[in-house]
N, C-alpha and C positions, 0 to 999 in steps of 0.2 A: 473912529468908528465906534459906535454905542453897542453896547452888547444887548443881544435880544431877549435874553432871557435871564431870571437869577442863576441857573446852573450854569452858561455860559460864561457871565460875571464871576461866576466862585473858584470854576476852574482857571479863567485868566490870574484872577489874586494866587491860587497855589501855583501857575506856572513863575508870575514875576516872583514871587518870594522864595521858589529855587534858583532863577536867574541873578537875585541878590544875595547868596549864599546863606538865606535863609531858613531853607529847607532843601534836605540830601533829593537832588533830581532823579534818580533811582529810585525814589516812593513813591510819584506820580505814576499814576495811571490813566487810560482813556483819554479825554477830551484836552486834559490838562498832559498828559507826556505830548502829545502832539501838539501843544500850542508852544510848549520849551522850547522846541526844536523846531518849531519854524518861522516864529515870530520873536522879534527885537523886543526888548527893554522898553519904549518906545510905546510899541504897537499893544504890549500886553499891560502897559498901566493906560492908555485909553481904554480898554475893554473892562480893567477890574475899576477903575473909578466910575464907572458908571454906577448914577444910585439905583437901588431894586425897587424903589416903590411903583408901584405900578406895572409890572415885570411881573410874566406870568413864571410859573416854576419850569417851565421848560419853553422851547420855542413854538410846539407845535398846539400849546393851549390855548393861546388866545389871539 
């Protein structure tokens, strides 16, 4: 599943890069502490590999 938007895609990349103990998952906030915790390894590198061009800055812009 393609992520809709760039903030979408930035918060999937901060959730997979705590899930790869890249980043202390206790930092995350908002969109990204809820994506930790309920989305696979898996499902959150489909979301942050999606590219941004063309991707408006949030969902509801375009």
């Amino acid at each position: 599943m393609p992520a809709k938007s760039k903030a979408q895609q930035m918060a999937a990349g901060a959730a997979l890069a705590a899930k790869r103990d890249h980043s202390k998952a206790q930092e995350l906030k908002g969109a990204s502490k809820s994506m930790y915790k309920s989305m696979d390894k898996k499902e959150l590198h489909d979301l942050a590999a999606t590219p941004r061009k063309g991707k408006p800055r949030h969902a509801g812009e375009g």
